[in-house]
C-alpha positions in Angstrom: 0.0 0.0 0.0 1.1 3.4 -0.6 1.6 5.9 1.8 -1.6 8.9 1.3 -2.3 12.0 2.7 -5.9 12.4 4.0 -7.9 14.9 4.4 -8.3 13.8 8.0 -4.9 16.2 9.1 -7.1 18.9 8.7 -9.1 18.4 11.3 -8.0 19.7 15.3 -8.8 16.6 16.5 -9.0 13.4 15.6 -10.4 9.8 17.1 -7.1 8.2 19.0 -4.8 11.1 18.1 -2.5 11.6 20.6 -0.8 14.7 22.0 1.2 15.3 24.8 1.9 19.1 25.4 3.2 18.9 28.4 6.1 17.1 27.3 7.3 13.3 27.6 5.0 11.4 29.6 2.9 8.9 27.3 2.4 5.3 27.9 1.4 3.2 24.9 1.1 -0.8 25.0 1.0 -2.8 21.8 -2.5 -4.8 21.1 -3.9 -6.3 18.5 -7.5 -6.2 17.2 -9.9 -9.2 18.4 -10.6 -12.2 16.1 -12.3 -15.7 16.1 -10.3 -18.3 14.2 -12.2 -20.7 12.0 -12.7 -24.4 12.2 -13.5 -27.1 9.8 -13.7 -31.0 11.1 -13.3 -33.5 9.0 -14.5 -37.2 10.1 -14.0 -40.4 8.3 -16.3 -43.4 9.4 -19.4 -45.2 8.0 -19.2 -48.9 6.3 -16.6 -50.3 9.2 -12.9 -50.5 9.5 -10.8 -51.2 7.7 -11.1 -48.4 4.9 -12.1 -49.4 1.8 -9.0 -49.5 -0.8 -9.3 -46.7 -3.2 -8.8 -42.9 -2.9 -10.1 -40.4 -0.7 -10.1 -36.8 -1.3 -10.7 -33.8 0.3 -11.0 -30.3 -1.8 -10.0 -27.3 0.0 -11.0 -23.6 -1.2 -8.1 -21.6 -1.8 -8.5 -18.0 -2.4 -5.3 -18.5 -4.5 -5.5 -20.8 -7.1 -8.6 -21.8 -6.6 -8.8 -25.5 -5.1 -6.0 -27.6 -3.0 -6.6 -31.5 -3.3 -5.7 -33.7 -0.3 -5.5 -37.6 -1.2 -5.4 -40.2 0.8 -5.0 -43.7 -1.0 -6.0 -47.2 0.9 -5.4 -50.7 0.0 -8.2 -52.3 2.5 -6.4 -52.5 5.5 -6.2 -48.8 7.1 -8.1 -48.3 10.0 -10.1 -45.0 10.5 -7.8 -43.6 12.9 -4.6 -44.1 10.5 -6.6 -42.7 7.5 -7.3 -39.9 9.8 -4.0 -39.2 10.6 -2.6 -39.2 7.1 -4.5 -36.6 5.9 -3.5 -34.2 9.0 0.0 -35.0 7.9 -0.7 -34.7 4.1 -2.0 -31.2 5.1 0.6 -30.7 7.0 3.2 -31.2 4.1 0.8 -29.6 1.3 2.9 -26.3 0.3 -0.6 -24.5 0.0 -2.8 -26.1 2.7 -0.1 -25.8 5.5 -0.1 -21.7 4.6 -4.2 -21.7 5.7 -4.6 -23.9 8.5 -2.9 -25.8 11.8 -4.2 -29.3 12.2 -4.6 -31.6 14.9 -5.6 -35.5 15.2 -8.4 -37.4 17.8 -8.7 -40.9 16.7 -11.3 -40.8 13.7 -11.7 -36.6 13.9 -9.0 -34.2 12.6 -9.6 -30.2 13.4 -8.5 -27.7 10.8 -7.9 -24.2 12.9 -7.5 -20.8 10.3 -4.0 -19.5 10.8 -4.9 -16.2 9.8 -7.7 -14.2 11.8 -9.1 -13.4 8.2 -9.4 -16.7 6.8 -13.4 -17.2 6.1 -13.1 -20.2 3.0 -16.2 -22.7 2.0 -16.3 -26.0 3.7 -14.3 -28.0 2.0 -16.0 -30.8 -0.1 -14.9 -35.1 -0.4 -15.1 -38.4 -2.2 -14.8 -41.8 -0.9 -14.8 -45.0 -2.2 -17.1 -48.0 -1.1 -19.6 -47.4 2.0 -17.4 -45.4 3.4 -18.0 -41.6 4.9 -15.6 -39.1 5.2 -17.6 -35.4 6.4 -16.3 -32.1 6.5 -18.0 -29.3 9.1 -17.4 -25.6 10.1 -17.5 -26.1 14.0 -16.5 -22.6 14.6 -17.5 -19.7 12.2 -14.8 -17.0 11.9 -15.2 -13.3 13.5 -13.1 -10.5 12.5 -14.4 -7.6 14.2 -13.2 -3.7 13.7 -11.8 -1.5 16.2 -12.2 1.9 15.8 -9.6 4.2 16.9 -10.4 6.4 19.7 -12.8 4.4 21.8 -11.4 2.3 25.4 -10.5 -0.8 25.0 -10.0 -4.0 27.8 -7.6 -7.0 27.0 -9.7 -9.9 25.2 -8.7 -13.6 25.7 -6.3 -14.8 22.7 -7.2 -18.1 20.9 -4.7 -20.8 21.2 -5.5 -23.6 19.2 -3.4 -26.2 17.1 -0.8 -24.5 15.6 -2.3 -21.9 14.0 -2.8 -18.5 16.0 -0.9 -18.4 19.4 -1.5 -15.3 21.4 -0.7 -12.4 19.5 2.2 -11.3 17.1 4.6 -10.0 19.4 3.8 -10.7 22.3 0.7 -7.9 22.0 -2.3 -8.2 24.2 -5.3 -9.2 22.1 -7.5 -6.1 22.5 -11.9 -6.4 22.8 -14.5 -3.9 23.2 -15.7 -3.3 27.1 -19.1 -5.4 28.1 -21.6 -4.8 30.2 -19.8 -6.5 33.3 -16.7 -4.4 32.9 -15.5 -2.9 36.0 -12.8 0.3 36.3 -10.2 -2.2 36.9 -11.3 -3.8 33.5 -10.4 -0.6 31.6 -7.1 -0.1 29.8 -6.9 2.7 27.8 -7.9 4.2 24.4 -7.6 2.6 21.3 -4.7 5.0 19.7 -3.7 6.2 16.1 -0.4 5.3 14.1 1.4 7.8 12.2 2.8 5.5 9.5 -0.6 5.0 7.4 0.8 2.1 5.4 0.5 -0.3 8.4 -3.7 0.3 8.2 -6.2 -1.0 5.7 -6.9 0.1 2.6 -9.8 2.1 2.6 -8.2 3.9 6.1 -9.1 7.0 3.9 -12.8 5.9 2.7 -15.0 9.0 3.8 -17.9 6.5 4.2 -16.8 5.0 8.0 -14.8 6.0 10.9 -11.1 4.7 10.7 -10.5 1.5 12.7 -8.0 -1.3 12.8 -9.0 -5.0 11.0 -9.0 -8.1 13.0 -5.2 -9.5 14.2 -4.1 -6.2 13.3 -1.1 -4.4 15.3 -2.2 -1.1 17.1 -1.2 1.2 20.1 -3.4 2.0 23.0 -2.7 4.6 25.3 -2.6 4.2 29.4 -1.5 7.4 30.1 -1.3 10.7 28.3 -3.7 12.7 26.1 -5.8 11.5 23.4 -8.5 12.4 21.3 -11.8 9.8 22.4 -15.1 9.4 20.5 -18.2 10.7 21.8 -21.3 8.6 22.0 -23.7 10.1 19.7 -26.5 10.2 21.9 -24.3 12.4 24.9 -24.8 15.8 25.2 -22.2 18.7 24.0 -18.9 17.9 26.1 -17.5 20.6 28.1 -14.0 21.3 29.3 -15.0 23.0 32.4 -17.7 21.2 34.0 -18.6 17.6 32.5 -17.7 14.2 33.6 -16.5 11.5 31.6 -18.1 8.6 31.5 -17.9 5.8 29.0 -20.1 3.4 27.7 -19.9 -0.5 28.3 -23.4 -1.8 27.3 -25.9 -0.8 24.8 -28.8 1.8 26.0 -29.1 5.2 26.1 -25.9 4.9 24.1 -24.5 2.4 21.4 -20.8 2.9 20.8 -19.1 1.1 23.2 -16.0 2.8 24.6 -17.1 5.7 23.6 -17.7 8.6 26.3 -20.6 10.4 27.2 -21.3 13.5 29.3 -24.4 11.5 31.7 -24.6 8.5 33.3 -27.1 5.7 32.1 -27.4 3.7 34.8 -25.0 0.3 35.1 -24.2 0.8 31.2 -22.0 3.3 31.9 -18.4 3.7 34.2 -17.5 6.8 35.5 -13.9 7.8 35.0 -13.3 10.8 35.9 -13.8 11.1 40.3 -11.4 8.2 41.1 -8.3 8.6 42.7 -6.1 9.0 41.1 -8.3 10.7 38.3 -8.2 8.7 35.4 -9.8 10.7 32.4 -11.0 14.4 32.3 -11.9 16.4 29.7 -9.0 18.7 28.4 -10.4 20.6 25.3 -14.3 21.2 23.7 -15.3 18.5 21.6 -15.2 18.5 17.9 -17.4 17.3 15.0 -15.7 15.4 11.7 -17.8 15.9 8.8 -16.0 13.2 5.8 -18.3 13.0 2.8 -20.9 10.5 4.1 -19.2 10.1 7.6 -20.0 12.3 10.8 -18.1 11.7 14.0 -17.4 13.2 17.0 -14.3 13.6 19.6 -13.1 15.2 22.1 -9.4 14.9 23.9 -9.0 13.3 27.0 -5.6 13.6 29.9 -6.5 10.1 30.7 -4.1 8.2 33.9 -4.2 4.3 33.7 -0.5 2.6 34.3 0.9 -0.7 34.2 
């Protein structure tokens, strides 16, 4: 991708920009967005062990060249389990499979886990020979959600599964949106923007949605310093002087989560800002983006969460 300029620069303020006037003093962790990894079963059973003799396949989508065929050939004396097994180590071996997903064996059941947070492919198809069965499934649908930049954030719970995703690149903490049974504690910091544009999506500079991070995605997020938050479109006008700052962990009154809003609304909302020590508080008055068909606005924070 090539590095653009965007129009967004003119703007004061800008969702997860951060600032620190006052001199050195920031604290930034490394997180990466949330994901759910997707996972196909295969099982091979039916007309009774041993295997039939003859071929069996299994066809993989691949968004490269189109298919990746698995084989697996018997002569009428495999057992399920070993037929089982040599197709996780044909995949295994396979070039092209081996790039998409980890694999793992459990007597007549192997489990094919995406390697790549964006991985969403059909379920693959199969031929056997004789009575035989040999079933393909999606046990686990993939999820790839967006995190917009300027909203809080609490750490999410990596998926660990077979060799494909461990944690997080880096050693990052995998990043989620707060819920409703977030506590103060559970709060981390804001979701914060990058200066080097070629590290984000390609349509970072589409004036249709608010800029965000995809899923598995590397980002900053900001414990201490200043930083320009969302505001909840619901709250009221944000003012420097006199509002609180509360932000939004459940759906009601308001429906961006991490945002910030200038009321309370009951048990869907924390208030941040008469702790001790204070831990956000409203620094300058809030500011409207107007982007072709996209309308946002933020506000900067001084917020004070540490490691």
């Amino acid at each position: 991708m090539v590095q653009t300029a965007t129009t967004r620069y003119l703007y004061r303020l800008l969702p997860g920009a951060v600032s620190s006037p006052e001199g050195a003093g920031t604290e930034r962790e490394s997180i990466a967005m949330p994901f759910t990894l997707q996972t196909f079963t295969l099982t091979l059973g039916g007309g009774g062990s041993p295997m039939a003799a003859g071929d069996y396949t299994v066809t993989w989508a691949h968004p490269i060249n189109g298919a990746v065929v698995i084989t697996v050939n018997s002569d009428g004396t495999k057992t399920f389990a070993q037929g089982i097994a040599e197709f996780v180590a044909s995949t295994a071996a396979s070039a092209m499979a081996n790039l998409l997903y980890g694999t793992v064996t459990s007597g007549t059941v192997a489990t094919f886990v995406a390697k790549d947070p964006n991985t969403d492919l059909a379920v693959p198809t199969t031929a056997v020979p004789g009575a035989d069965t040999l079933t393909a499934a999606e046990t686990v649908a993939p999820a790839a959600p967006d995190l917009r930049m300027g909203v809080f954030y609490v750490y999410g719970t990596p998926q660990v599964a077979n060799g494909a995703v461990i944690g997080t690149p880096r050693g990052c903490r995998l990043a989620a949106l707060p819920t409703g049974t977030t506590g103060i504690g559970d709060l981390r910091g804001i979701v914060s923007r990058v200066v080097n544009q070629t590290t984000l999506s390609g349509d970072f500079i589409d004036s249709t949605t608010f800029d965000r991070y995809r899923a598995g995605q590397v980002a900053p997020g900001l414990l201490r310093g200043e930083v320009a938050c969302v505001v909840d479109p619901a709250s009221g006008t944000i003012d420097a002087l006199t509002d609180a700052v509360y932000v939004v962990i459940a759906a009601g009154t308001y429906s961006v989560l991490g945002s910030i809003a200038d009321a309370a609304d009951g048990t869907n909302t924390i208030r941040l800002d008469n702790t001790t020590p204070v831990r956000a508080r409203v620094v300058e008055t809030e500011e409207t983006l107007t982007l072709g068909a996209y309308t946002g606005r933020c506000v900067k924070l001084k917020i004070n969460q540490t490691n």
